[in-house]
The first five atom37 places (N, CA, C, CB, O) and aatype in JSON, in Angstrom:
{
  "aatype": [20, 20, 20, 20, 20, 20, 20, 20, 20, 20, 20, 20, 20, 20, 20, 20, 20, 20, 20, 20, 20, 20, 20, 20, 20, 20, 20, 20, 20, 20, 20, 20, 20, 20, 20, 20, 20, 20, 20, 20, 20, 20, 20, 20, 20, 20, 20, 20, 20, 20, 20, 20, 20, 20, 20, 20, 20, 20, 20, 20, 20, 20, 20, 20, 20, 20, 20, 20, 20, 20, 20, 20, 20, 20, 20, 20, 20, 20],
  "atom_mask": [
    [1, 1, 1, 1, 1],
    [1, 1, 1, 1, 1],
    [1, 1, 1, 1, 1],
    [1, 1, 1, 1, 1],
    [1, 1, 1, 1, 1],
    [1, 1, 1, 1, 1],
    [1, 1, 1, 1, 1],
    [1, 1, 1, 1, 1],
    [1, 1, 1, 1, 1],
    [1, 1, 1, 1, 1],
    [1, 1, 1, 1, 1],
    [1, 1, 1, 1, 1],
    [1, 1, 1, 1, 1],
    [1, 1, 1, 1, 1],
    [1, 1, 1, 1, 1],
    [1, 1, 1, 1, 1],
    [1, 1, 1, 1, 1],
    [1, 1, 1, 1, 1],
    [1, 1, 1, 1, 1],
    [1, 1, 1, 1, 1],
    [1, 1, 1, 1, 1],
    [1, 1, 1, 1, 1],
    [1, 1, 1, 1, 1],
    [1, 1, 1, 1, 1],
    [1, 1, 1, 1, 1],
    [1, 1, 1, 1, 1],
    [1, 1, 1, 1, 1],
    [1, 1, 1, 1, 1],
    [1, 1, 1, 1, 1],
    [1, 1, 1, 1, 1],
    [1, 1, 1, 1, 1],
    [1, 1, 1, 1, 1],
    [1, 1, 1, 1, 1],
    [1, 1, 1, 1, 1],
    [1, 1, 1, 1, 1],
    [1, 1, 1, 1, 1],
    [1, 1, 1, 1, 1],
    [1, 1, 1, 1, 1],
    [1, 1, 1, 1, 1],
    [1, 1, 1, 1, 1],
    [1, 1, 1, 1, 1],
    [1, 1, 1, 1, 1],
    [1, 1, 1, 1, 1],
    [1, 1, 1, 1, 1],
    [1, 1, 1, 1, 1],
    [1, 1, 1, 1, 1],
    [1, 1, 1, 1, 1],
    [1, 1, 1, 1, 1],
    [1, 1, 1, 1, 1],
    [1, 1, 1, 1, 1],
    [1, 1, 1, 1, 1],
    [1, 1, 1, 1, 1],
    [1, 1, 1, 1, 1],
    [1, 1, 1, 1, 1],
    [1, 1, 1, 1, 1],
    [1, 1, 1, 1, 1],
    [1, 1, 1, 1, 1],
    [1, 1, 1, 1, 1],
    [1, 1, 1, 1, 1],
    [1, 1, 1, 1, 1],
    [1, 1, 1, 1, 1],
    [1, 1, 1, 1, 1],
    [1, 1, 1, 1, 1],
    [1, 1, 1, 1, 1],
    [1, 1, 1, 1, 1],
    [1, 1, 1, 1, 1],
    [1, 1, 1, 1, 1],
    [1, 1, 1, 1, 1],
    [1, 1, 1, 1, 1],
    [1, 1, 1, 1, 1],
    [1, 1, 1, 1, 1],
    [1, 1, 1, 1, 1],
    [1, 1, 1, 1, 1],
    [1, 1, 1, 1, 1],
    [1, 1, 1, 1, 1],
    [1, 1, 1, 1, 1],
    [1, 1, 1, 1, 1],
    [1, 1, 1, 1, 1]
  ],
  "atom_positions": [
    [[3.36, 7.16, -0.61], [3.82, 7.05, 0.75], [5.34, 6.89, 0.74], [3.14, 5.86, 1.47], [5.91, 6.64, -0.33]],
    [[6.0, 7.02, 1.84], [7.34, 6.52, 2.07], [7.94, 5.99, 2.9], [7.95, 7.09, 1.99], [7.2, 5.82, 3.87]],
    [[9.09, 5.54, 3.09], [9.48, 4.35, 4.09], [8.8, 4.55, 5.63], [11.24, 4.29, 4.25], [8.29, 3.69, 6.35]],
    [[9.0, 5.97, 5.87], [8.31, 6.22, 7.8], [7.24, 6.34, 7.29], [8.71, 7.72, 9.07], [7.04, 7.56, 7.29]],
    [[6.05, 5.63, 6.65], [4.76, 6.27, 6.53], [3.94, 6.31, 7.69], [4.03, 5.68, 5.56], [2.74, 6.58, 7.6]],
    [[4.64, 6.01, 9.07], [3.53, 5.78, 10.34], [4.45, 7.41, 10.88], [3.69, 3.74, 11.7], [4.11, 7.81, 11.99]],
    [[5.16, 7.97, 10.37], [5.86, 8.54, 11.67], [5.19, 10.28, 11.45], [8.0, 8.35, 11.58], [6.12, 10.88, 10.93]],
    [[4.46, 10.89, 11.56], [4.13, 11.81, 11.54], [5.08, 13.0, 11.07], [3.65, 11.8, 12.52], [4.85, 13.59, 10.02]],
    [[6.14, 13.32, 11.88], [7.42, 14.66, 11.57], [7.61, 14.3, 9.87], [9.42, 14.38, 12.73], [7.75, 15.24, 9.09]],
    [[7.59, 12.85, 9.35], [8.61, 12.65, 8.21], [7.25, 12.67, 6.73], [9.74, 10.75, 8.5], [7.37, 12.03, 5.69]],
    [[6.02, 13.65, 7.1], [5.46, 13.54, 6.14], [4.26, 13.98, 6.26], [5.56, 12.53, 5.74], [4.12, 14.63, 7.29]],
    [[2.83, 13.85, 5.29], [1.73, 13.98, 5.53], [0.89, 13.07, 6.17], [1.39, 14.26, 4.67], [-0.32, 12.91, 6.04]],
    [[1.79, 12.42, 6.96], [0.56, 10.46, 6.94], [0.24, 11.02, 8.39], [1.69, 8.0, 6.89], [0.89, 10.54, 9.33]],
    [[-0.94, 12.24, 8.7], [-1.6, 11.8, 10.1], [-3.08, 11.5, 9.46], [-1.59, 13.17, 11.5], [-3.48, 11.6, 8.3]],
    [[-3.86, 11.03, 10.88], [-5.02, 10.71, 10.98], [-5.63, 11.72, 10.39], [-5.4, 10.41, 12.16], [-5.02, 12.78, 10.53]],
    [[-6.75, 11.8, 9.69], [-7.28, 12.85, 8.91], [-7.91, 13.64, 10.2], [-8.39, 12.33, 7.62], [-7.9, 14.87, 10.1]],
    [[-8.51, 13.06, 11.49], [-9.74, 13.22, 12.37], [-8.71, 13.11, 14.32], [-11.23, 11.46, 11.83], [-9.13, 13.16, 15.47]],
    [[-7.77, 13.01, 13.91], [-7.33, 12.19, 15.41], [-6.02, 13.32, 15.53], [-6.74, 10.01, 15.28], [-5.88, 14.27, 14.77]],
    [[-5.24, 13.03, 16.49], [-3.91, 13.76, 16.83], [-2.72, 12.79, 16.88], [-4.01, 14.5, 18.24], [-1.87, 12.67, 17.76]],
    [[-2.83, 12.32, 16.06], [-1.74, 11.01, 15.82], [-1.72, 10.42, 14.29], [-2.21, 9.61, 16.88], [-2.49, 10.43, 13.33]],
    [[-0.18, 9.81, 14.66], [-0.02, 9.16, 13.24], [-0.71, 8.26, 12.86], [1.05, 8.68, 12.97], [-1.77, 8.11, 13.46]],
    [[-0.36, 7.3, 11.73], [-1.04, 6.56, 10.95], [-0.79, 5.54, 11.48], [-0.88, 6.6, 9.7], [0.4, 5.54, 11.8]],
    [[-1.59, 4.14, 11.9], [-1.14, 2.64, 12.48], [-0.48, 2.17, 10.95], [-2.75, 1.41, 13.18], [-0.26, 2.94, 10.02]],
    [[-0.28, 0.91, 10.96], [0.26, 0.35, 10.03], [-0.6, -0.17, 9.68], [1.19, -0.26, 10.14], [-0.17, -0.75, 8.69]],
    [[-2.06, -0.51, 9.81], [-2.89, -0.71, 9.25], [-3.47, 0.21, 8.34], [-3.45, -1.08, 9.93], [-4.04, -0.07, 7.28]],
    [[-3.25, 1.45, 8.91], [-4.07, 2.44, 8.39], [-3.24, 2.65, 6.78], [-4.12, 3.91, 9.55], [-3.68, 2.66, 5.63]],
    [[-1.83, 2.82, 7.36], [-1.02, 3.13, 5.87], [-1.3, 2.14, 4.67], [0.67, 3.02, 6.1], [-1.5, 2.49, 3.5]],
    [[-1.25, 0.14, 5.44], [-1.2, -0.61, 4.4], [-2.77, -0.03, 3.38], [-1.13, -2.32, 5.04], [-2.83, 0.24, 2.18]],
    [[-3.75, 0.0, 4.31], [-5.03, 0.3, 3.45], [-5.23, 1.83, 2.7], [-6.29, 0.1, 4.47], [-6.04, 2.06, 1.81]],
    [[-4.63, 2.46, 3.08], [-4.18, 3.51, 1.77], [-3.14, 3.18, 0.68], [-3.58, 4.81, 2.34], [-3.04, 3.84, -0.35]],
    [[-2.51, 2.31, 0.92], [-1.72, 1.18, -0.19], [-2.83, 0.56, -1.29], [-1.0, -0.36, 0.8], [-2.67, 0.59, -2.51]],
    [[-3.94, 0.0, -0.62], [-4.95, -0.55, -1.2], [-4.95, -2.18, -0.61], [-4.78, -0.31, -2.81], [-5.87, -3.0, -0.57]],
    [[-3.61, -2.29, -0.22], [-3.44, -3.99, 0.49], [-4.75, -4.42, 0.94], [-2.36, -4.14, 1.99], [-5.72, -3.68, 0.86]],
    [[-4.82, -5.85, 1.53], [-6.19, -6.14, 1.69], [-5.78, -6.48, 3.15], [-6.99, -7.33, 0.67], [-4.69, -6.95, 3.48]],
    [[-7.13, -6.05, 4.2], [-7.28, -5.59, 5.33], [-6.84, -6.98, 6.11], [-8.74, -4.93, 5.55], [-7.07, -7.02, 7.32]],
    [[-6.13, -8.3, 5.39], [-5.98, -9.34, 6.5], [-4.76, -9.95, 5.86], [-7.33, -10.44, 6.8], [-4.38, -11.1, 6.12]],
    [[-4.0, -8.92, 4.78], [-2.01, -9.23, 4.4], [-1.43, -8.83, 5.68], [-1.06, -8.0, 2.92], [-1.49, -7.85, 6.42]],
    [[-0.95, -9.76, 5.66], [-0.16, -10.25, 6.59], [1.79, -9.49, 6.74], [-0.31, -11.91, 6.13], [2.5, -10.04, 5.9]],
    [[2.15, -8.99, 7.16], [3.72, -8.87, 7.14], [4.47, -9.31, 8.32], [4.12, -7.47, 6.94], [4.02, -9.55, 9.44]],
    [[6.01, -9.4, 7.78], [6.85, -10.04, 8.16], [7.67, -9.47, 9.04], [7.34, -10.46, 7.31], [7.44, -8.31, 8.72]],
    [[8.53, -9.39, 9.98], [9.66, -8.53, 10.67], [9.18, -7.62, 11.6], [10.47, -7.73, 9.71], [8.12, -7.68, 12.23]],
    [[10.36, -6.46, 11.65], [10.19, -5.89, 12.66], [9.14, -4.67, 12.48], [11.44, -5.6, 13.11], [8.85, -4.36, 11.33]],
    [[8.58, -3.98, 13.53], [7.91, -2.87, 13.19], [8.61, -1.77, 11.75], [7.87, -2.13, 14.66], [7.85, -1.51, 10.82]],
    [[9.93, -1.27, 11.74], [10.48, -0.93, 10.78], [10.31, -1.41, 9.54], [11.39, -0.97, 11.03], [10.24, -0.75, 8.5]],
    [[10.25, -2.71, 9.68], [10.7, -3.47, 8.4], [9.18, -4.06, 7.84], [11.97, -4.87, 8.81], [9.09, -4.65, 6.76]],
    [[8.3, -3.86, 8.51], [6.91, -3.72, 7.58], [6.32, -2.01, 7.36], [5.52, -4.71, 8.52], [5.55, -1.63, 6.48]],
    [[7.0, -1.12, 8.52], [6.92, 0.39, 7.56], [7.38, 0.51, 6.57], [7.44, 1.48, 7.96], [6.65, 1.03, 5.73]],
    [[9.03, 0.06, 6.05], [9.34, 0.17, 5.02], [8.52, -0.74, 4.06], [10.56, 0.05, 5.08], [8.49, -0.3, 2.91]],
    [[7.78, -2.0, 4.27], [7.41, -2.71, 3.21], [6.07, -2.05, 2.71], [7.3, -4.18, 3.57], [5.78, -2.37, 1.56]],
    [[5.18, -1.16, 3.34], [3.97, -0.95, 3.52], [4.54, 0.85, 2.56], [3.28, -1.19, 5.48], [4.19, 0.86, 1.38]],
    [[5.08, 1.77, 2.92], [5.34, 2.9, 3.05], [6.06, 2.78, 1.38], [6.19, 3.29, 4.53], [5.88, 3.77, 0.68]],
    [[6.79, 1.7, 0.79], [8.11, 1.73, -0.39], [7.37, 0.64, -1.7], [10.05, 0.82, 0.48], [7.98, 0.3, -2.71]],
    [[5.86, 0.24, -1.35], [4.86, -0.58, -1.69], [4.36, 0.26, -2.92], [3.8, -0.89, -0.5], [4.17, 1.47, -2.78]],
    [[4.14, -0.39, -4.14], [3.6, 0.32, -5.12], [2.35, -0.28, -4.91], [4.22, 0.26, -6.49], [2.35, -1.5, -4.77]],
    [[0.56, 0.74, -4.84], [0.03, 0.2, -4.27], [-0.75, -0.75, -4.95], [-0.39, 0.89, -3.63], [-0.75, -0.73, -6.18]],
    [[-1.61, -1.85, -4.15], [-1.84, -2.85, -4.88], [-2.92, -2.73, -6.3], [-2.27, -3.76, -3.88], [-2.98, -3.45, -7.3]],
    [[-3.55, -1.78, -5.99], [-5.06, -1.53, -7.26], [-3.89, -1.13, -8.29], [-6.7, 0.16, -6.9], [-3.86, -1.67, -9.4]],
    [[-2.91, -0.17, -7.92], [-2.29, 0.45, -9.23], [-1.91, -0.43, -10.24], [-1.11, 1.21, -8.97], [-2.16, -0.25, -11.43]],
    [[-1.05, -1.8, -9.55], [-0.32, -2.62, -9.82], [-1.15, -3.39, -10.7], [0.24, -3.18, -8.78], [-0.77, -3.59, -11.85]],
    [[-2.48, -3.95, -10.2], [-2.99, -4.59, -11.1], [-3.64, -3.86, -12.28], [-3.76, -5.32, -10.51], [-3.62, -4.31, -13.43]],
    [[-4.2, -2.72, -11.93], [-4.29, -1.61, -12.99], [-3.63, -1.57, -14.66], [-3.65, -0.52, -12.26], [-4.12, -1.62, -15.79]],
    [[-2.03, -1.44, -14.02], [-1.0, -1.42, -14.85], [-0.76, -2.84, -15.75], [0.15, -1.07, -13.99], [-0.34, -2.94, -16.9]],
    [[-1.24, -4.05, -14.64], [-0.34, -5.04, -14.97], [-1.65, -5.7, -16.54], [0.1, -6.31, -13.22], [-1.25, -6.4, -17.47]],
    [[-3.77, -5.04, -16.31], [-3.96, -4.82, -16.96], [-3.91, -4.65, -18.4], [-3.98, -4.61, -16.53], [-4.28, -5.34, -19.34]],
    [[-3.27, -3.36, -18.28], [-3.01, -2.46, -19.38], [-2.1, -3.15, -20.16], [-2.52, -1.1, -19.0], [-2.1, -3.22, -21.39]],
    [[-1.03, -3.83, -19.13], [-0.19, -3.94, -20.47], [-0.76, -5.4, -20.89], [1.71, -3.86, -20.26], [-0.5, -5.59, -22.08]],
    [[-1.52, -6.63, -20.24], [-1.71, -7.52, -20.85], [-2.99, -7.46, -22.0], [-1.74, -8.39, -19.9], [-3.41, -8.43, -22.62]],
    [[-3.64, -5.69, -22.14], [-4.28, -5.76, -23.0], [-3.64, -5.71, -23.96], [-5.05, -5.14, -22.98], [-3.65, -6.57, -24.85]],
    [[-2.9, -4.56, -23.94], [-1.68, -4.17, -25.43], [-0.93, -5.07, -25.87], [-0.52, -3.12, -25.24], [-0.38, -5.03, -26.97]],
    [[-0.78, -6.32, -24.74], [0.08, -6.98, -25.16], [-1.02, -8.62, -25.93], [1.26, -7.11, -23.73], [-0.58, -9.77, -26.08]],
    [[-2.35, -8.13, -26.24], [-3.34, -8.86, -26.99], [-3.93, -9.89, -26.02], [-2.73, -9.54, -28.29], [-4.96, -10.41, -26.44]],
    [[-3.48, -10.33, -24.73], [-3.98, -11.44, -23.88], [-5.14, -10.5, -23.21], [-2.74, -12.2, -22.73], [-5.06, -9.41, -22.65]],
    [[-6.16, -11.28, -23.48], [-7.88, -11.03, -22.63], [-7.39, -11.12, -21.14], [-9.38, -12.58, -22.98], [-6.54, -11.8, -20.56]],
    [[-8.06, -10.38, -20.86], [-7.81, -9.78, -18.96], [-8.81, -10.77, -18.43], [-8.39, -7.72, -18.37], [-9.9, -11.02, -18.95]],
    [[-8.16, -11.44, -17.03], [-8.74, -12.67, -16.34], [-9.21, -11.44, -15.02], [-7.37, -14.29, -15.91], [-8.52, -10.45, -14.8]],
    [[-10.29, -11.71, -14.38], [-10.32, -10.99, -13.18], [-10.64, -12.27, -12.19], [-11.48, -9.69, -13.18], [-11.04, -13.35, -12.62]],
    [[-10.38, -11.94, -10.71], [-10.01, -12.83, -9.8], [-11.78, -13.31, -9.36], [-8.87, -12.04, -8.49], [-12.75, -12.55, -9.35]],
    [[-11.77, -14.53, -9.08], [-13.33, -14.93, -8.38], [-13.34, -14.96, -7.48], [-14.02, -15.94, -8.49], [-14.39, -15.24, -6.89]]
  ]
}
């Protein structure tokens, strides 16, 4: 995604089914965020946080990988 991920002209982010862009809900949950994170500021300033977001599954994905290689046993959340 990228910083306008709600704005339709600046990308691929419409509704797959609708004639409109993406809410900011819709973008955070193609992020992978969880459906009740919360953001801060102005409408802009949670597009950019949501849209410039590395998304969250990847992150832990990655963060994973390297604490296997790096020999520490992987904790998963309860």
């Amino acid at each position: 995604m990228t910083t306008r991920c709600t704005t339709a002209a600046c990308g691929r982010f419409v509704h797959p089914t609708e004639d409109r862009a993406l809410s900011l809900r819709e973008a955070a949950l193609l992020q992978t965020f969880p459906s009740d994170y919360r953001y801060c500021g102005t409408y802009e300033s949670m597009e950019r946080q949501i849209g410039n977001a590395v998304p969250v599954r990847l992150a832990r994905a990655l963060g994973l990988v390297v604490r296997h290689l790096l020999g520490t046993p992987p904790t998963l959340p309860k």
